[in-house]
mmCIF file of the N, C-alpha and C atoms, coordinates in Angstrom:
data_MODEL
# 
_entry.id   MODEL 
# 
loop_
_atom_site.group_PDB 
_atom_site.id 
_atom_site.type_symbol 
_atom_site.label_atom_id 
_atom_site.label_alt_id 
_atom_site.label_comp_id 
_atom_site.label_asym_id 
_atom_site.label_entity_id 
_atom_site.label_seq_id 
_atom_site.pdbx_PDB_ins_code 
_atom_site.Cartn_x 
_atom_site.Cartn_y 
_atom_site.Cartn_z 
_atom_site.occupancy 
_atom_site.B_iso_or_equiv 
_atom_site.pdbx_formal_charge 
_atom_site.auth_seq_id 
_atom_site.auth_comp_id 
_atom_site.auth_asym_id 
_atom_site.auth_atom_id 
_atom_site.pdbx_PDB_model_num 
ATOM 1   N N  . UNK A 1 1  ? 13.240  20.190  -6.477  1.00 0.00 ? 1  UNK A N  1 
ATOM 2   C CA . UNK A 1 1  ? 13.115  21.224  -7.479  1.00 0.00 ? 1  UNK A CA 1 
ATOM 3   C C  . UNK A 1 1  ? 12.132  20.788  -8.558  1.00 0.00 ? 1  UNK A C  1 
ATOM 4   N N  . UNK A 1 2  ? 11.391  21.840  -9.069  1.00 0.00 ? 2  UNK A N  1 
ATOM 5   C CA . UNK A 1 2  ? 9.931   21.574  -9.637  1.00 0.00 ? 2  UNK A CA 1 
ATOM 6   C C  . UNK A 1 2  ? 10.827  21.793  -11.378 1.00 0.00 ? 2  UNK A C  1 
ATOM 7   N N  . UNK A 1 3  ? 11.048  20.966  -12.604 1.00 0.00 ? 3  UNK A N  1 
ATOM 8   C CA . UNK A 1 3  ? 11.407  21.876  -13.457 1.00 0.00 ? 3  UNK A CA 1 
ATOM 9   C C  . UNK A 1 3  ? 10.081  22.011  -14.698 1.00 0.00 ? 3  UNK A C  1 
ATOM 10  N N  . UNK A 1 4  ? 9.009   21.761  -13.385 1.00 0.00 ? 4  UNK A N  1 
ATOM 11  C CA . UNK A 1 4  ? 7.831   21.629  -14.987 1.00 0.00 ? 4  UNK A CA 1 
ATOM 12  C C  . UNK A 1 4  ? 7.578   23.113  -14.977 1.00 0.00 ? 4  UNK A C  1 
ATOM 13  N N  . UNK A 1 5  ? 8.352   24.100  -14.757 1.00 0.00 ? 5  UNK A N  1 
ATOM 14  C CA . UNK A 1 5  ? 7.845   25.633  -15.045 1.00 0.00 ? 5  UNK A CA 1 
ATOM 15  C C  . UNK A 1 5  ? 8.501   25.630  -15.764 1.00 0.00 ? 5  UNK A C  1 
ATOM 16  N N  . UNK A 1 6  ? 10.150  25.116  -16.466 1.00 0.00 ? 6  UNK A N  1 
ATOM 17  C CA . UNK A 1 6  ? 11.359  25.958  -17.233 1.00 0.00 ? 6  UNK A CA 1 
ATOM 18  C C  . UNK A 1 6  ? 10.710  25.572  -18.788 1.00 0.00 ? 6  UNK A C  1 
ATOM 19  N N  . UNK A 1 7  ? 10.878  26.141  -19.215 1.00 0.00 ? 7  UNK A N  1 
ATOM 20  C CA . UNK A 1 7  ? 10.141  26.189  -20.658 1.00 0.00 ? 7  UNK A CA 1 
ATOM 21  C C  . UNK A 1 7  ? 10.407  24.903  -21.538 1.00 0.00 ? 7  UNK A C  1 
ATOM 22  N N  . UNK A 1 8  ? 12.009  24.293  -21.352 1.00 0.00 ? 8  UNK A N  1 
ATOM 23  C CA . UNK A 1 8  ? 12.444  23.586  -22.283 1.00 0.00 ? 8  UNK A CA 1 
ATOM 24  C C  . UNK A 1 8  ? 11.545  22.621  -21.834 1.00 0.00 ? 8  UNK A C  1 
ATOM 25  N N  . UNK A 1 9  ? 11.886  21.786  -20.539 1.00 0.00 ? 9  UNK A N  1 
ATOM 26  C CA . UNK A 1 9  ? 10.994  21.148  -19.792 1.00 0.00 ? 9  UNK A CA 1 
ATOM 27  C C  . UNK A 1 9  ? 9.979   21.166  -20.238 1.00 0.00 ? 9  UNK A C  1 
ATOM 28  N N  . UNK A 1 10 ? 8.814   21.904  -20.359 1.00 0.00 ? 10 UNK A N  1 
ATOM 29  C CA . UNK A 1 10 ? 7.299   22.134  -20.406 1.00 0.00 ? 10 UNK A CA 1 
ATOM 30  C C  . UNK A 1 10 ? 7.019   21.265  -21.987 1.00 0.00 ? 10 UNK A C  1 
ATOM 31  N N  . UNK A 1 11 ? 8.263   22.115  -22.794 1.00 0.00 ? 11 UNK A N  1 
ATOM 32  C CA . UNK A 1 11 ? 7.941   21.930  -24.539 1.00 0.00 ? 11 UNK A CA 1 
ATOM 33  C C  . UNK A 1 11 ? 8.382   20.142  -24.554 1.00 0.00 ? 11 UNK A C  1 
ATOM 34  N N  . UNK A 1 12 ? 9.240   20.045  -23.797 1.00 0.00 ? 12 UNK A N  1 
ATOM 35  C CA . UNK A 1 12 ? 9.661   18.551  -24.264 1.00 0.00 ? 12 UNK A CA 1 
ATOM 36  C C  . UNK A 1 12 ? 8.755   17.575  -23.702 1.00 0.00 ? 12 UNK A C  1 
ATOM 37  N N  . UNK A 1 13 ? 7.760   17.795  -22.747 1.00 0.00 ? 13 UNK A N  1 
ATOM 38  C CA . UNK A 1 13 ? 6.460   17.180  -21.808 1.00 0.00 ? 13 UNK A CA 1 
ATOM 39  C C  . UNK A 1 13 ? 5.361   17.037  -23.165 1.00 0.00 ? 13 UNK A C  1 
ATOM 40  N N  . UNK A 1 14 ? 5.257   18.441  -23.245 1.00 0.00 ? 14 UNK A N  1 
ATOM 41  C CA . UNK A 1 14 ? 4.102   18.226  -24.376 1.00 0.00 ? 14 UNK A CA 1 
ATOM 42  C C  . UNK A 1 14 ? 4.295   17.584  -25.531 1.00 0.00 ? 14 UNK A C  1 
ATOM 43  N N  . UNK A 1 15 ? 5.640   17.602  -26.052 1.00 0.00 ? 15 UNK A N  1 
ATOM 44  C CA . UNK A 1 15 ? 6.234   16.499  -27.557 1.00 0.00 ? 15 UNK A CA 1 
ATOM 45  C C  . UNK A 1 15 ? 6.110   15.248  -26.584 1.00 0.00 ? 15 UNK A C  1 
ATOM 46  N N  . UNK A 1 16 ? 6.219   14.748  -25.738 1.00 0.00 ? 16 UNK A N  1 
ATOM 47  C CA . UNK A 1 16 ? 6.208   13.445  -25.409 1.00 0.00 ? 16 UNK A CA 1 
ATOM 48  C C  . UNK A 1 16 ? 4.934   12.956  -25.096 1.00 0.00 ? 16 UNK A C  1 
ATOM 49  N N  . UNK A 1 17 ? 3.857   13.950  -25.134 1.00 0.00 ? 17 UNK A N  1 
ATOM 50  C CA . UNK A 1 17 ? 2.963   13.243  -24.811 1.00 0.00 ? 17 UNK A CA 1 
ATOM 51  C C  . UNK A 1 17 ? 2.360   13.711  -26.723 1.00 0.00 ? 17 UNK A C  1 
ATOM 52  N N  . UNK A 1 18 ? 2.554   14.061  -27.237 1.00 0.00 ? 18 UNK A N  1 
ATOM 53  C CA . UNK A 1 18 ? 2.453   14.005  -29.059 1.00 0.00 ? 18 UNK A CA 1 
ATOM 54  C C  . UNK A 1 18 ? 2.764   12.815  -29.551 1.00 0.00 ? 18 UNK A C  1 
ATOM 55  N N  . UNK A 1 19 ? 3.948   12.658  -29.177 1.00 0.00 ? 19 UNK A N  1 
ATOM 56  C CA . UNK A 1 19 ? 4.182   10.974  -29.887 1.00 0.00 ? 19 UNK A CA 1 
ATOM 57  C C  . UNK A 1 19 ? 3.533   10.062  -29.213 1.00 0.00 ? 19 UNK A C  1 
ATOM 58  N N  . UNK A 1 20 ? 3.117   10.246  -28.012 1.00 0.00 ? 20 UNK A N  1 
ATOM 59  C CA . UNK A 1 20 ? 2.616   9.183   -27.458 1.00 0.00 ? 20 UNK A CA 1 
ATOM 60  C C  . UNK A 1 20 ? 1.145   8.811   -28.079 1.00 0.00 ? 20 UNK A C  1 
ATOM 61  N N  . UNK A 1 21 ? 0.437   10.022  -28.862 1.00 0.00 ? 21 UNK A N  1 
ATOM 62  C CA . UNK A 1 21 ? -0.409  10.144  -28.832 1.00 0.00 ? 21 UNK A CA 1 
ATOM 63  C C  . UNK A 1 21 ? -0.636  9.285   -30.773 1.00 0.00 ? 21 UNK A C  1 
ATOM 64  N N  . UNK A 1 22 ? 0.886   9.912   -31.119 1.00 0.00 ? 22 UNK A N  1 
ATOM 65  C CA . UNK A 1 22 ? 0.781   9.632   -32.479 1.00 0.00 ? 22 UNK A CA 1 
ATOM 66  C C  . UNK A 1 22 ? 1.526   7.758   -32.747 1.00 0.00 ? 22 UNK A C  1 
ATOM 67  N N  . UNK A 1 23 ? 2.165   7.146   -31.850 1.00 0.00 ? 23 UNK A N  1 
ATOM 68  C CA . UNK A 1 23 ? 1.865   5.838   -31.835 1.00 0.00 ? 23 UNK A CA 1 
ATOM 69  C C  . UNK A 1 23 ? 0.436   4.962   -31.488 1.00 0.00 ? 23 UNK A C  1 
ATOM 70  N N  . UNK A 1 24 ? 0.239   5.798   -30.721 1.00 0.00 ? 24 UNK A N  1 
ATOM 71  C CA . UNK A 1 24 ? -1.020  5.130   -30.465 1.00 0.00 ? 24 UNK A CA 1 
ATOM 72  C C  . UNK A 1 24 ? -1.898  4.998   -31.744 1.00 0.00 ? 24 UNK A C  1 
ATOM 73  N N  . UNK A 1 25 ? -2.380  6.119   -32.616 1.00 0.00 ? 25 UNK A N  1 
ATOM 74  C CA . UNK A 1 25 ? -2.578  6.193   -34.138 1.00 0.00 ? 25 UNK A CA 1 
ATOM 75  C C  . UNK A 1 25 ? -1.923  5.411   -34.629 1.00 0.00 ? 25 UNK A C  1 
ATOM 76  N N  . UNK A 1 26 ? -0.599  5.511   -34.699 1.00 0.00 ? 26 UNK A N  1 
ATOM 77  C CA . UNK A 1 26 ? -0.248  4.360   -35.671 1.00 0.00 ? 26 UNK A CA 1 
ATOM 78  C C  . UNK A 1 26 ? -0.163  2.527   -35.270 1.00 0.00 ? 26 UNK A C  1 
ATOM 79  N N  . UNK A 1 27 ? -0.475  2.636   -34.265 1.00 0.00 ? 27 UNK A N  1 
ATOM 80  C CA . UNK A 1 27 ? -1.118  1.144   -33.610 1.00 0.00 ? 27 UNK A CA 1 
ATOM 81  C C  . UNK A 1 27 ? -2.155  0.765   -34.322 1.00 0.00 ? 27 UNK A C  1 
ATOM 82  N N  . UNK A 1 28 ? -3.090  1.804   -34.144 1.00 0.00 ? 28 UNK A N  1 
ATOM 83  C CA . UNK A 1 28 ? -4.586  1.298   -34.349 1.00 0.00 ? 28 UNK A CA 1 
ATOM 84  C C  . UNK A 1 28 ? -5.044  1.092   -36.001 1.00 0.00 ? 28 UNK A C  1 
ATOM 85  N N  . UNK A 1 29 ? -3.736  2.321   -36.894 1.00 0.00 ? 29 UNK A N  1 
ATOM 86  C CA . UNK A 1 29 ? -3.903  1.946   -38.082 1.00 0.00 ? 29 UNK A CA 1 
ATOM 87  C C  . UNK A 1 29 ? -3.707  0.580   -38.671 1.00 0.00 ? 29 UNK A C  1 
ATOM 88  N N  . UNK A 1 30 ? -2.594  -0.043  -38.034 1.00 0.00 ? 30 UNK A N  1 
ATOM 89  C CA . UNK A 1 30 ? -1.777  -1.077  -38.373 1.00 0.00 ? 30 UNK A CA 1 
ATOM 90  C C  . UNK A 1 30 ? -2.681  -2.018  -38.340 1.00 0.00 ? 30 UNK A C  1 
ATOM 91  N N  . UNK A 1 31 ? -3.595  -1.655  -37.287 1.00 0.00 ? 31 UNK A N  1 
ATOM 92  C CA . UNK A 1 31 ? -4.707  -2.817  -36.624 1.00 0.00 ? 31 UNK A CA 1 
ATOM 93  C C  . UNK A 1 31 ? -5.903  -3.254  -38.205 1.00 0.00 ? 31 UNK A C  1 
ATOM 94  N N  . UNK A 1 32 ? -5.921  -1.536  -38.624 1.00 0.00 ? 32 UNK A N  1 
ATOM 95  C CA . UNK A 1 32 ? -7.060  -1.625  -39.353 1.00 0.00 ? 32 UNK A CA 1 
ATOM 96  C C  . UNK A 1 32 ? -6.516  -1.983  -40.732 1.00 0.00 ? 32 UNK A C  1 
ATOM 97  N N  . UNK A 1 33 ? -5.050  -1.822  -40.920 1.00 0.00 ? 33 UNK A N  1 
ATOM 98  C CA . UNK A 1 33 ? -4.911  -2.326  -42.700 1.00 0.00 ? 33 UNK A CA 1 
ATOM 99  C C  . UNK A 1 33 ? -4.831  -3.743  -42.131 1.00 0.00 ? 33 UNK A C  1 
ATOM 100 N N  . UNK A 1 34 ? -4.448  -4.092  -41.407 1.00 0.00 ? 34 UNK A N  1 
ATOM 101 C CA . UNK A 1 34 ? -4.503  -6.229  -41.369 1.00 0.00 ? 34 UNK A CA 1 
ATOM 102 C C  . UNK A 1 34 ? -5.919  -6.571  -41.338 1.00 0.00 ? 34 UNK A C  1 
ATOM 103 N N  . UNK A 1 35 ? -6.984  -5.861  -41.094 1.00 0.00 ? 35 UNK A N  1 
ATOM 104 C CA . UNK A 1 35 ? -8.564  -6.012  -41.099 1.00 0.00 ? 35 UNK A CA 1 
ATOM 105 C C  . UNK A 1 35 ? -8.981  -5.497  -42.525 1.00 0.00 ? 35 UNK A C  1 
ATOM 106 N N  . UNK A 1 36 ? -8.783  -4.629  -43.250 1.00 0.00 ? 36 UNK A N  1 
ATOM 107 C CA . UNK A 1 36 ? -8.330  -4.393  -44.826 1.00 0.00 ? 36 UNK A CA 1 
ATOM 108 C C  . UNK A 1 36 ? -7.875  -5.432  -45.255 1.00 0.00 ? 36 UNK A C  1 
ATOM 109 N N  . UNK A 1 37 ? -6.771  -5.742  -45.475 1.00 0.00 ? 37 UNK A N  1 
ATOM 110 C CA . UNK A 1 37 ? -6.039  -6.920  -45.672 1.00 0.00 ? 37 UNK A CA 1 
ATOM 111 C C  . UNK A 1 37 ? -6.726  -8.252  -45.737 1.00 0.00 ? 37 UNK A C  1 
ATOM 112 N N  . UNK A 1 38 ? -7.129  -8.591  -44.739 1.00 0.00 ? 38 UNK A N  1 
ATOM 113 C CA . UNK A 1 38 ? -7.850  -9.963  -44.647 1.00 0.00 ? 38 UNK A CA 1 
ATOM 114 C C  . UNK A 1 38 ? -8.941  -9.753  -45.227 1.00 0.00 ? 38 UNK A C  1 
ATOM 115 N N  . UNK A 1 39 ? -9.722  -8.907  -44.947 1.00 0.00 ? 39 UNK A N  1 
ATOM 116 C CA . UNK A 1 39 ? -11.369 -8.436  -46.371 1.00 0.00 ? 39 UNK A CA 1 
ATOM 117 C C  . UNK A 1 39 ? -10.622 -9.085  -47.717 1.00 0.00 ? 39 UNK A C  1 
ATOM 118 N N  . UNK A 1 40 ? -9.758  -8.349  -48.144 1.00 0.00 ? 40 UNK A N  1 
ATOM 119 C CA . UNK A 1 40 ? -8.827  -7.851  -49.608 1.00 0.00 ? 40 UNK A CA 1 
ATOM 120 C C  . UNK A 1 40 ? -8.742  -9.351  -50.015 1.00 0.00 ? 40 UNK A C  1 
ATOM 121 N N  . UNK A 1 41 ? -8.040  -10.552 -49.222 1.00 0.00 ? 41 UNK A N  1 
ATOM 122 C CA . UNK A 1 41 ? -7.902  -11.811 -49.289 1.00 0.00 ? 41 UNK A CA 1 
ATOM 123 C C  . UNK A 1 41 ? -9.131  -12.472 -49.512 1.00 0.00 ? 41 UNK A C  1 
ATOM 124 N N  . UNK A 1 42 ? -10.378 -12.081 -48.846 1.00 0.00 ? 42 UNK A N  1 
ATOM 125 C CA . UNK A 1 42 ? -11.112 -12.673 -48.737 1.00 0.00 ? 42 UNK A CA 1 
ATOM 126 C C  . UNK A 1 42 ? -12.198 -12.782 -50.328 1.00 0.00 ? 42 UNK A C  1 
ATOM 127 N N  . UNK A 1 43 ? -12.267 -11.477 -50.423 1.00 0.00 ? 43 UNK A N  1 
ATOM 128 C CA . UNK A 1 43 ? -13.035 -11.440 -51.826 1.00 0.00 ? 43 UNK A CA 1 
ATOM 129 C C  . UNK A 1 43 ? -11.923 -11.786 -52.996 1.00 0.00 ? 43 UNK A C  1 
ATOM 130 N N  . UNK A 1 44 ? -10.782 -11.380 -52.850 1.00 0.00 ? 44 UNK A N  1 
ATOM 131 C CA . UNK A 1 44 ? -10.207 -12.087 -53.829 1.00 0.00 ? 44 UNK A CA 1 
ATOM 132 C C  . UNK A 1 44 ? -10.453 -13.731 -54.076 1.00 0.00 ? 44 UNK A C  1 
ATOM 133 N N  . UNK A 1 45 ? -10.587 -14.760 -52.871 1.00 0.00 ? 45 UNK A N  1 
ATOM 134 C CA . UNK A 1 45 ? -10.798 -15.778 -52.855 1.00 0.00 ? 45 UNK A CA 1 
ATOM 135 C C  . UNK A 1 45 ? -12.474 -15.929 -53.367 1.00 0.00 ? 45 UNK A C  1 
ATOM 136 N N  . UNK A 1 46 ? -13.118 -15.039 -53.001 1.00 0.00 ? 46 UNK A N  1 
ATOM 137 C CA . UNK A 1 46 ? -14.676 -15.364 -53.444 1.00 0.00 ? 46 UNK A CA 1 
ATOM 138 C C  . UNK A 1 46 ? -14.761 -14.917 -55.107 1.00 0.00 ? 46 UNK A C  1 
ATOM 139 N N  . UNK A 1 47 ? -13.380 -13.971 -55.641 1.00 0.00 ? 47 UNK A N  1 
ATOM 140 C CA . UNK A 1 47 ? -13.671 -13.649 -57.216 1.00 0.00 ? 47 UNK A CA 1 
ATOM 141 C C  . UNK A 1 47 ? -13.065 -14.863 -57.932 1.00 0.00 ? 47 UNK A C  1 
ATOM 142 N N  . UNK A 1 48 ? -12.311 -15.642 -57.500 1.00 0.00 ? 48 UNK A N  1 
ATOM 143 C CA . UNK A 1 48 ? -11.724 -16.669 -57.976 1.00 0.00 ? 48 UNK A CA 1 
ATOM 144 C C  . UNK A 1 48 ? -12.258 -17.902 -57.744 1.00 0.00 ? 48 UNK A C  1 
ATOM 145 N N  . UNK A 1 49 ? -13.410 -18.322 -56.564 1.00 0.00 ? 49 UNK A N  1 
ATOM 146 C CA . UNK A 1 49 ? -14.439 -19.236 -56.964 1.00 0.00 ? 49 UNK A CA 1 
ATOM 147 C C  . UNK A 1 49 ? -15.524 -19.130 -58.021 1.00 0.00 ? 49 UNK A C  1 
ATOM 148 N N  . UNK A 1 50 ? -15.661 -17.780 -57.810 1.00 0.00 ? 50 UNK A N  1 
ATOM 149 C CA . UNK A 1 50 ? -16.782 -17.487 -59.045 1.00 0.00 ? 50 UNK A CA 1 
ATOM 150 C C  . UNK A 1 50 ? -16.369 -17.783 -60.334 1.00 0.00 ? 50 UNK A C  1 
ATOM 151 N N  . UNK A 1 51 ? -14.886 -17.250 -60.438 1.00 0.00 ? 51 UNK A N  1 
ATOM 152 C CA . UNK A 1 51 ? -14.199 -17.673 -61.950 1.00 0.00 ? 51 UNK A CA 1 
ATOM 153 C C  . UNK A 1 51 ? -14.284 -19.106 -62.198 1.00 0.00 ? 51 UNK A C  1 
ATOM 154 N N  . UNK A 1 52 ? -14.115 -20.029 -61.154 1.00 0.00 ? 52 UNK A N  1 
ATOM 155 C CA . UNK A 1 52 ? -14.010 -21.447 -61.726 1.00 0.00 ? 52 UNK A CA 1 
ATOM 156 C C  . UNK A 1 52 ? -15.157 -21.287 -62.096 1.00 0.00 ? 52 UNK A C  1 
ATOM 157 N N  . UNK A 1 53 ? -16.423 -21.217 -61.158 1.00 0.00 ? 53 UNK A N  1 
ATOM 158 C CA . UNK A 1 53 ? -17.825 -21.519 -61.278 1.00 0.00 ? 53 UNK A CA 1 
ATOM 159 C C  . UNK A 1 53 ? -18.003 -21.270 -62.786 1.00 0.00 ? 53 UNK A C  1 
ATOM 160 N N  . UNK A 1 54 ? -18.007 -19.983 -63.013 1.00 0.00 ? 54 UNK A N  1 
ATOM 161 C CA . UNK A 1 54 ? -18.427 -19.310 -64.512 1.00 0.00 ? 54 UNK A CA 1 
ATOM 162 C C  . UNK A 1 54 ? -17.480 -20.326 -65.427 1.00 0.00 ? 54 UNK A C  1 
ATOM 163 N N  . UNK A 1 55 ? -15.804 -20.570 -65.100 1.00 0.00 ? 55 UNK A N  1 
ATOM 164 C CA . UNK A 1 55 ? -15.287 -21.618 -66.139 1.00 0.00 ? 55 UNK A CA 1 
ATOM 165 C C  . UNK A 1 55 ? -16.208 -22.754 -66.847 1.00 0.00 ? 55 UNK A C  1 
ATOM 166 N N  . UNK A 1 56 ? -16.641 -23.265 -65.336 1.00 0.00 ? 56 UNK A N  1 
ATOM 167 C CA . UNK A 1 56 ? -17.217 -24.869 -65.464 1.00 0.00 ? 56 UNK A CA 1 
ATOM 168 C C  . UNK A 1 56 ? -18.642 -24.950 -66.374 1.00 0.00 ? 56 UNK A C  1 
ATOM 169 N N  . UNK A 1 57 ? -18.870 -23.877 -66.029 1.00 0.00 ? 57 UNK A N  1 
ATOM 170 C CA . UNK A 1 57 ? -20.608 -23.798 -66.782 1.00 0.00 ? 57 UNK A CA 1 
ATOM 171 C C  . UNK A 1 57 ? -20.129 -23.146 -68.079 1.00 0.00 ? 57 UNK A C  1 
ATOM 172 N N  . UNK A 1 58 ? -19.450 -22.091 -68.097 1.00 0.00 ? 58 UNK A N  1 
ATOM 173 C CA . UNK A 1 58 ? -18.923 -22.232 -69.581 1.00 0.00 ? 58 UNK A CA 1 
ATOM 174 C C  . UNK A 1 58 ? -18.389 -23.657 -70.285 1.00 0.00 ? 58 UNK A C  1 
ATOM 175 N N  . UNK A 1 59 ? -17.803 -24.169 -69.758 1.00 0.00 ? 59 UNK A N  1 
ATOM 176 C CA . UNK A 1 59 ? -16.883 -25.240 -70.594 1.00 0.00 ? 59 UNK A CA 1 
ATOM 177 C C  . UNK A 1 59 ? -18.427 -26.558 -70.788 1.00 0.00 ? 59 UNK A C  1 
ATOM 178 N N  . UNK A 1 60 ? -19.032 -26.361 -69.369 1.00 0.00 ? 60 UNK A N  1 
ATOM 179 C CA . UNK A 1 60 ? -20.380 -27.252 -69.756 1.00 0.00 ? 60 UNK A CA 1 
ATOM 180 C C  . UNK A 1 60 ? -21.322 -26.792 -70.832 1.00 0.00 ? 60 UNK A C  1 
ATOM 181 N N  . UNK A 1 61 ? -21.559 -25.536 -71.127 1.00 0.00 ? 61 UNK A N  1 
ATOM 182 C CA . UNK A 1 61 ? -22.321 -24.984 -71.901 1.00 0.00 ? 61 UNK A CA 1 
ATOM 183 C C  . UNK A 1 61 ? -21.406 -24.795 -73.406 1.00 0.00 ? 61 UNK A C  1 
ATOM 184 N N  . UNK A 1 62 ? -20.389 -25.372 -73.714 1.00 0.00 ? 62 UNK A N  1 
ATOM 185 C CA . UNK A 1 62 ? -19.728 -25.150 -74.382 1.00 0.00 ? 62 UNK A CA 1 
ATOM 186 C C  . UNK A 1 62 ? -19.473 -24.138 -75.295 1.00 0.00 ? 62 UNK A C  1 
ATOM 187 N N  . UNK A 1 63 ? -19.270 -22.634 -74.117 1.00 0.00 ? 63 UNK A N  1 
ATOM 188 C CA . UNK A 1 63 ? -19.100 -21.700 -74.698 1.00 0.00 ? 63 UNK A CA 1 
ATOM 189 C C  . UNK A 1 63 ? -17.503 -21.239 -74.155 1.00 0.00 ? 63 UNK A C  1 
ATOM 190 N N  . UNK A 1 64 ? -17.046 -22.180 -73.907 1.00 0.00 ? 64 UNK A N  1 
ATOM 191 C CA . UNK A 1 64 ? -15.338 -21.216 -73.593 1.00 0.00 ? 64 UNK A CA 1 
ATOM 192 C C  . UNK A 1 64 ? -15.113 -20.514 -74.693 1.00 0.00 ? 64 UNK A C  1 
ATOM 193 N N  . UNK A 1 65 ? -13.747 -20.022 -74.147 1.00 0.00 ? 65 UNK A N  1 
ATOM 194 C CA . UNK A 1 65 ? -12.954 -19.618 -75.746 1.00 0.00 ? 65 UNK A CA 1 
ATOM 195 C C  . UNK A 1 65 ? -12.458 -20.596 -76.107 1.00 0.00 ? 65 UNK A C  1 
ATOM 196 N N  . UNK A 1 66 ? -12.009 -20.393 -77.469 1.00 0.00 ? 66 UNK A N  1 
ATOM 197 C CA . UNK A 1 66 ? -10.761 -21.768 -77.551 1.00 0.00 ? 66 UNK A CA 1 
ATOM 198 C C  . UNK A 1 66 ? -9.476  -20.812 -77.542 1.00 0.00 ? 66 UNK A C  1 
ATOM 199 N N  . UNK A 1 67 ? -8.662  -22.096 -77.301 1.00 0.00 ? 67 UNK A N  1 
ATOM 200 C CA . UNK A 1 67 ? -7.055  -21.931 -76.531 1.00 0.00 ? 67 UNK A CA 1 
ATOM 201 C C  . UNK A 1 67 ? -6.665  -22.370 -75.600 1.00 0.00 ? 67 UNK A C  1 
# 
């Protein structure tokens, strides 16, 4: 017996292939905020070498603040 004609059948085929469609999206997002993520890490680490940098030549140029 064929039940891909009965309607319920048909509607619950096509929702299953929806989610299938909408994990797959949310796979690939997941993929792309950990590739976000690691950028995000990365320049944070390059704004915080620069800060020492700028510290050191400040404190050499003896223009810090004081405190």
């Amino acid at each position: 017996m064929d039940d891909t004609n009965d309607p319920v059948t048909w509607f619950l085929l096509r929702l299953d292939g929806k989610i299938d469609r909408m994990l797959d999206d949310i796979r690939e997002l997941k993929l792309r905020m950990t590739a976000v993520e690691a950028a995000f890490v990365g320049v944070n680490r390059r704004i915080d070498r620069l800060e020492e940098r700028l510290d050191q030549k400040e404190h050499h140029l003896d223009f810090a603040e004081p405190g």
